[in-house]
C-alpha positions as CSV (number, residue, x, y, z in Angstrom):
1,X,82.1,127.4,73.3
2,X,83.5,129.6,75.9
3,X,87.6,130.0,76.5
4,X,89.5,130.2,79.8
5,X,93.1,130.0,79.2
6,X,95.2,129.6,82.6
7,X,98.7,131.1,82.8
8,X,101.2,129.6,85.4
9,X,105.0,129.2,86.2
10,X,105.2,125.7,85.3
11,X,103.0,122.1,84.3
12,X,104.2,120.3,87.4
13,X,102.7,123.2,89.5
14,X,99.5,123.3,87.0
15,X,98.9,119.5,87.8
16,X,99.2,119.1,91.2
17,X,97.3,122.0,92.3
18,X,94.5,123.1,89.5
19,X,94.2,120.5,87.1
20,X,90.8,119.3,88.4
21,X,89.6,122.5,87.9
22,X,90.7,122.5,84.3
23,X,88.5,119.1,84.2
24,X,85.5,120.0,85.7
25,X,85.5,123.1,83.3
26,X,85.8,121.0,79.9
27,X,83.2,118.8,81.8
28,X,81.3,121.7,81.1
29,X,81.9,122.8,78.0
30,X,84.8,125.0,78.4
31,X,87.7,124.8,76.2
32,X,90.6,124.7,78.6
33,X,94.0,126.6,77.0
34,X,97.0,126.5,79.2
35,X,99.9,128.5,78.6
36,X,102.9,127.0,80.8
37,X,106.8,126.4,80.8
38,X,107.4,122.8,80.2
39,X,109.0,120.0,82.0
40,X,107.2,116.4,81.4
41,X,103.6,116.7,82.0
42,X,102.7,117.4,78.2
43,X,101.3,114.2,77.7
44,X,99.1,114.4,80.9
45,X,97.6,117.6,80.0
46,X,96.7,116.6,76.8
47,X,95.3,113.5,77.8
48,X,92.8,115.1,79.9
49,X,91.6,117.6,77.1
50,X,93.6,120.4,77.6
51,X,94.9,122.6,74.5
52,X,98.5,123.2,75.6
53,X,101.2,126.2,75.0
54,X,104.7,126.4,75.3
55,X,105.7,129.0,76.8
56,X,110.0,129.9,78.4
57,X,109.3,131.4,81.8
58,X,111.8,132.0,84.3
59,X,111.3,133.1,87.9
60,X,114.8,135.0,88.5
61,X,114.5,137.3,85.2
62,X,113.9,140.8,84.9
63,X,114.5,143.6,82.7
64,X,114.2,143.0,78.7
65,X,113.8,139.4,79.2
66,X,110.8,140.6,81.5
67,X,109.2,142.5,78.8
68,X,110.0,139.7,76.5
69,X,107.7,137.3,78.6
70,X,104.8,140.2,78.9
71,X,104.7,140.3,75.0
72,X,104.3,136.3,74.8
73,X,101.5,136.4,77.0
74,X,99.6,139.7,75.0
75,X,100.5,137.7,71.8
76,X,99.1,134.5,73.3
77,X,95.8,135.8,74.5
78,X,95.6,137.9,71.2
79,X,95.6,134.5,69.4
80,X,93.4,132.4,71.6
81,X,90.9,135.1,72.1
82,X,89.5,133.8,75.7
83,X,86.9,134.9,77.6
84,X,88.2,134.3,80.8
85,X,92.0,134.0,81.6
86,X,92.7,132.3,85.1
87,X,96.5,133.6,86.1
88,X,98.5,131.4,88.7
89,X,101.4,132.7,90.7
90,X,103.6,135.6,91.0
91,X,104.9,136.3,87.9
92,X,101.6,135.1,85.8
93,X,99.4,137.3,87.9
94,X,101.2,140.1,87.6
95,X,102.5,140.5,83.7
96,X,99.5,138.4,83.1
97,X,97.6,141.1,84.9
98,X,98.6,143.7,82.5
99,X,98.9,141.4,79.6
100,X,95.0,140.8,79.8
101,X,94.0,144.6,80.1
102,X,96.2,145.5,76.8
103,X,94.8,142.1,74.8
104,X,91.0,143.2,75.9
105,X,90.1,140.0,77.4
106,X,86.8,140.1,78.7
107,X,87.2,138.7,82.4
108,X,90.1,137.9,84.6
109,X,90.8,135.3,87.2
110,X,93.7,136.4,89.6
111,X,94.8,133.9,91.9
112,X,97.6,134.8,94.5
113,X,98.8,131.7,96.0
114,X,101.2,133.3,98.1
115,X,102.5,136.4,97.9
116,X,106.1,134.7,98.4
117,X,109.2,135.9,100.3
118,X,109.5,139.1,99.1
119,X,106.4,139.8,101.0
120,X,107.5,137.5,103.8
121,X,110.4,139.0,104.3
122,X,111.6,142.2,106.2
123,X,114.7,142.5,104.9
124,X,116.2,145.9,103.6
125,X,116.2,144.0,99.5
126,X,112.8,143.0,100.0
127,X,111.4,146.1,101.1
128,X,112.9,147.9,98.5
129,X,111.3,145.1,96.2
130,X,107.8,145.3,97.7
131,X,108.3,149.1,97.1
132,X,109.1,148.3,93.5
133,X,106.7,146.0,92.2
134,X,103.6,148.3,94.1
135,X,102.8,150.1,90.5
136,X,102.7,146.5,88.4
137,X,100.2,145.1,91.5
138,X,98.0,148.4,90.5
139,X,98.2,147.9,87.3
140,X,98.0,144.2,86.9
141,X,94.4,144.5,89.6
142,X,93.2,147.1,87.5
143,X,90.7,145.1,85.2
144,X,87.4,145.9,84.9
145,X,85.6,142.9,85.3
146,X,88.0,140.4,87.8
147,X,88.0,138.5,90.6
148,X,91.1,137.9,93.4
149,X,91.4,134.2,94.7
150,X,93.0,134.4,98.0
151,X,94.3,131.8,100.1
152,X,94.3,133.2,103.4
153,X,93.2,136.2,105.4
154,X,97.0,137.8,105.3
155,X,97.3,138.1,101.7
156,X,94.2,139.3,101.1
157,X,94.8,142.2,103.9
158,X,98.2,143.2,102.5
159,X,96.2,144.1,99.0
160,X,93.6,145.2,100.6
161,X,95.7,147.9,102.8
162,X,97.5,148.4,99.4
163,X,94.3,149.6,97.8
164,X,95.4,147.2,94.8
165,X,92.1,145.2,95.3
166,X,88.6,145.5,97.1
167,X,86.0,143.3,99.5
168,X,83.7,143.0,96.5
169,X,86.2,142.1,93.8
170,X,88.0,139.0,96.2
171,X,87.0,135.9,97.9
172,X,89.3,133.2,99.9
173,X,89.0,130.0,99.0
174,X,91.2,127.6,100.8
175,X,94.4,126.1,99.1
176,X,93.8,124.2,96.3
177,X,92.2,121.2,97.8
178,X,92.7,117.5,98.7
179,X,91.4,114.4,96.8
180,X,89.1,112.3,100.4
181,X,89.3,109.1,98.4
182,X,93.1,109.3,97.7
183,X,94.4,110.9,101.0
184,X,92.3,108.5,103.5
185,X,92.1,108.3,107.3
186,X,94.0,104.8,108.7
187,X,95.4,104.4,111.8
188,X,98.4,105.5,113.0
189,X,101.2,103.0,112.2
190,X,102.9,100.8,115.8
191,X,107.1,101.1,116.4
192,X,108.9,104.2,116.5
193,X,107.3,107.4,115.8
194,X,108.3,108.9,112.6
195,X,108.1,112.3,111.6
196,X,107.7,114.1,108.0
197,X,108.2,116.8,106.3
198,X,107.3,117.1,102.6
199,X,108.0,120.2,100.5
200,X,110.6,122.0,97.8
201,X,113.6,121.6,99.6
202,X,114.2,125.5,100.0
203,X,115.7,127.0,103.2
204,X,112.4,129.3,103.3
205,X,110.6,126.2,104.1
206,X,112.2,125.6,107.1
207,X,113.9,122.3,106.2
208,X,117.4,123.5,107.6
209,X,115.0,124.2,110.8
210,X,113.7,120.5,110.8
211,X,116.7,119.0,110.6
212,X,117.9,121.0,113.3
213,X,114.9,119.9,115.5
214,X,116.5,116.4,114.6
215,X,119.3,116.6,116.0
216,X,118.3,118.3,119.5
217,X,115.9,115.4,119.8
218,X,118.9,113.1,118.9
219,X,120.9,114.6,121.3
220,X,118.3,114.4,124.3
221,X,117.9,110.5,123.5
222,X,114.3,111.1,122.1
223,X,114.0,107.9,119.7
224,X,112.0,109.2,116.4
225,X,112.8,108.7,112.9
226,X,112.6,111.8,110.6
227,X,111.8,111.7,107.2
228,X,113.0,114.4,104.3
229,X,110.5,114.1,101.6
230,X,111.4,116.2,98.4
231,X,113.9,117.3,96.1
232,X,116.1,120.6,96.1
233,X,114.1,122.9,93.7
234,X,116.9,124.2,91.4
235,X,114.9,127.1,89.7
236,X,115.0,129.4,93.5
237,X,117.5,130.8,94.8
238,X,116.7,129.5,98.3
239,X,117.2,125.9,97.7
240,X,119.4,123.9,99.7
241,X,122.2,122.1,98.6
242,X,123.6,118.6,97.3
243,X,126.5,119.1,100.1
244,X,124.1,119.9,102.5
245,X,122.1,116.7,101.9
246,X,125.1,114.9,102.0
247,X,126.3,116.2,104.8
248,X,122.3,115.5,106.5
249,X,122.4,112.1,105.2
250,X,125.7,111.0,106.5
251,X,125.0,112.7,110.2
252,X,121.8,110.2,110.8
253,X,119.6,112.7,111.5
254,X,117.5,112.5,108.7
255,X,116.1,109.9,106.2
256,X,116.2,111.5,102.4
257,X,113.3,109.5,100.7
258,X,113.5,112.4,97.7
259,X,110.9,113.5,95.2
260,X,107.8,110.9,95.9
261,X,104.6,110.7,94.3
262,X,103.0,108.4,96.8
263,X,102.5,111.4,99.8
264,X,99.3,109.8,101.0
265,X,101.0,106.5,102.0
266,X,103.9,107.9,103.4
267,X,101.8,110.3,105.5
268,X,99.8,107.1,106.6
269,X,103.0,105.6,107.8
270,X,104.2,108.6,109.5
271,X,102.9,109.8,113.2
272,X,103.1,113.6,112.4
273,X,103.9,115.8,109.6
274,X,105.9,119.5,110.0
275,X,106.1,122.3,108.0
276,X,108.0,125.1,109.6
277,X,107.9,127.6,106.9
278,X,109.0,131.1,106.3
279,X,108.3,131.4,102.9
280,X,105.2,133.6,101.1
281,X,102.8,130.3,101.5
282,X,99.4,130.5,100.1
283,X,97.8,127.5,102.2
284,X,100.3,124.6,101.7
285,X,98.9,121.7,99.9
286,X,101.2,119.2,102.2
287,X,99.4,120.6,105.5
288,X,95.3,120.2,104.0
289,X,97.2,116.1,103.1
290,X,98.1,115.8,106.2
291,X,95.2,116.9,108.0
292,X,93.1,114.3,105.5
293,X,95.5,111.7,106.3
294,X,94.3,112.5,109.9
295,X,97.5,113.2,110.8
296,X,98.5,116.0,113.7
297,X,100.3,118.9,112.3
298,X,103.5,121.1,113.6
299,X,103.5,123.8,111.5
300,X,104.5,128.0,112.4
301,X,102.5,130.9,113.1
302,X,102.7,132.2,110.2
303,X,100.7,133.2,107.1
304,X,99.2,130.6,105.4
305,X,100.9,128.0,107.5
306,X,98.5,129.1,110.5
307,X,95.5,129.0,107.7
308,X,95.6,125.2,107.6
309,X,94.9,124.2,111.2
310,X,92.9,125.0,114.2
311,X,96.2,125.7,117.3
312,X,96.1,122.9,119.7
313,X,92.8,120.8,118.3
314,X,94.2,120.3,114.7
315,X,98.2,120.5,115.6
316,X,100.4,122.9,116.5
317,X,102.3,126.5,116.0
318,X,105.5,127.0,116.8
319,X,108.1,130.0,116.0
320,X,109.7,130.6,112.7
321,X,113.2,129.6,112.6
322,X,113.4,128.1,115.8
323,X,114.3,124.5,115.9
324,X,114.5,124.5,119.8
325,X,110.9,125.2,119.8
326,X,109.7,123.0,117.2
327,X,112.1,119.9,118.4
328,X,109.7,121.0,121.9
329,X,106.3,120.7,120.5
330,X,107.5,117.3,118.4
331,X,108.5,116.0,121.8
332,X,105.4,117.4,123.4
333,X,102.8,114.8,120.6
334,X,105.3,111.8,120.6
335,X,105.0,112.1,124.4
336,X,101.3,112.4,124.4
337,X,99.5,109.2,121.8
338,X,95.9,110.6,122.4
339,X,96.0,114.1,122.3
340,X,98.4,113.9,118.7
341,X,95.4,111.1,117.4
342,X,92.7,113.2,118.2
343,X,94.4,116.2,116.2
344,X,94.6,113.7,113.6
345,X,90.6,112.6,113.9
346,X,90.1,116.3,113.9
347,X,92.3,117.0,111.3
348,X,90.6,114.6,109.0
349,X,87.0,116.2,109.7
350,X,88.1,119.7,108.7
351,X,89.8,118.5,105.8
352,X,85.9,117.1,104.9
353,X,84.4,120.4,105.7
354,X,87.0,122.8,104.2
355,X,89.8,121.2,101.9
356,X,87.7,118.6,99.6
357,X,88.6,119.1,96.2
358,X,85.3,118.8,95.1
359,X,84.3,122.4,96.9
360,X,86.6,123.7,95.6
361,X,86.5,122.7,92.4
362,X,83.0,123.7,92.6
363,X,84.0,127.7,93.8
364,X,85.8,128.1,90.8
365,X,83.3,126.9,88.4
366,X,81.1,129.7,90.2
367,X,84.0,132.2,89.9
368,X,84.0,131.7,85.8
369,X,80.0,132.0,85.7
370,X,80.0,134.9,88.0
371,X,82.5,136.9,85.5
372,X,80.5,135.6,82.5
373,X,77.4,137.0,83.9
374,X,78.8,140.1,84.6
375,X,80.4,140.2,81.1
376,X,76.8,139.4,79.5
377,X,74.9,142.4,81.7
């Protein structure tokens, strides 16, 4: 029986965005290791088959505790002995990287689903970092026998210019997919309009930005209710406050609805979903749910954001960090029913061709043959 063990940050991460592919693969005939930090998803993972292991990892260390994490995952791989290990995020896909090329592992699965704000960023501190971490991206791409999973054409291009990776060695496949029989089409909801975003409350994600575009539309008498779906992701540096919800829920601007698990419904009830991100995206998961909700989008031009829809027949692009232009476009769809449903009937029909979980479920399953092969020649 053949071995992929996946590395990533963390199990909540691991099961909303590539536990079906973990399924499909014990479906056929994998065993499916994951080696994760853990919050409360044990029980799921091991419900569905998985062999899970423990692992402490922290997004802000560096230094000893760095090369403390790099040993765990050598020692892990040493012990499972896999033939494929499938690395997801930054941190994973880097000491992972280098981890797998000192343990021998026969084929590697690198997955950057984002590249994240250092990368994003043009800041003098993330320069330097960018600078800095150049020699673990060589050395973590340096396998022998690996493939790259990119999420959108800009990531891909920044490793490519890097030299880190080549044409032959990566493939896109878009975001992590979207379940067609759980995020379904209805139509849009009568009353006032109601506007969502849903994301880790970080600043990088632009919800200071959408509560900004709140109040200007508050201000110029524009009658729309604007909902705050998440929770402050205390782990990152960039997350926003319990003051400043407070202070957000107490000005009227914004409804907090918090962390929610029902995103399809409360997309079905909603008239248009924003994302205005800065951050490092991959392909956000909360745009591709949208867009199979049928649902028109507001998201910024920028990379990964502008990934998930086609400007002006899917939603639209606005400028990063500009509420003034974002509280615009908002005004523009609410002012015009038929041109935001059809984004939303277009929307839905990419979401069909491009985003169904089952494609992409089905990609990776090629990927992990396609190394296998290679590993057999």
């Amino acid at each position: 029986m053949r071995k992929i063990l996946f590395i990533v940050n963390v199990d909540w991460f691991f099961v909303s965005h590539r536990l079906p592919i973990a399924i499909e693969a014990i479906n056929q005939g994998y065993e499916v290791h994951i080696a994760t930090t853990l919050t409360d998803k044990l029980d799921l993972l091991e419900q569905n088959g998985l062999i899970v292991h423990s692992l402490d990892m922290h997004r802000s260390r560096a230094g000893i505790s760095t090369l403390y994490e790099l040993w765990n995952f050598f020692s892990i791989m040493r012990s499972i002995g896999p033939d494929i290990v499938h690395l997801v995020t930054a941190k994973p896909v880097l000491l992972g990287g280098i981890a797998a090329r000192l343990a021998g592992v026969p084929a590697l699965v690198l997955a950057v689903s984002g590249l994240g704000i250092v990368f994003s960023s043009d800041s003098f501190k993330h320069k330097i970092l960018r600078h800095m971490l150049r020699p673990f991206y060589y050395l973590a791409f340096g396998h022998k026998n690996y493939v790259a999973i990119f999420q959108n054409k800009d990531d891909l291009q920044s490793l490519l210019s890097w030299k880190v990776t080549s044409v032959k060695r990566s493939i896109i496949i878009y975001g992590s997919g979207v379940d067609l029989d759980i995020c379904t089409y209805l139509p849009e909801p009568e009353g006032i309009p109601v506007v969502s975003f849903a994301s880790r409350l970080l600043v990088d994600k632009g919800v200071e930005v959408f509560v900004r575009a709140s109040e200007v539309l508050r201000n110029r008498g524009v009658n729309v209710r604007f909902w705050l779906i998440g929770e402050p992701d205390l782990g990152n540096a960039n997350a926003v406050t319990k003051e400043q919800l407070r202070s957000w829920e107490s000005s009227g601007f914004v409804e907090l609805l918090g962390h929610r698990e029902d995103i399809s419904d409360l997309f079905s009830r909603s008239n248009i979903v924003i994302l205005p991100s800065f951050y490092g995206e991959g392909l956000p998961k909360v745009l591709v749910e949208a867009a199979a909700c049928g649902r028109a989008v507001i998201t910024t031009d920028h990379p990964g954001c502008r990934d998930a829809i086609e400007p002006g027949k899917t939603g639209l692009l606005v400028p990063v960090r500009d509420p003034v232009g974002l509280a615009d476009a908002i005004s523009a769809l609410i002012e015009n029913s038929k041109r935001r449903q059809k984004m939303g009937e277009l929307g839905r029909k990419r979401a069909e061709s491009m985003f169904d979980i089952k494609q992409v479920v089905s990609k990776h399953i090629h990927v992990y043959k396609a190394l296998l092969d290679e590993v057999i020649d």
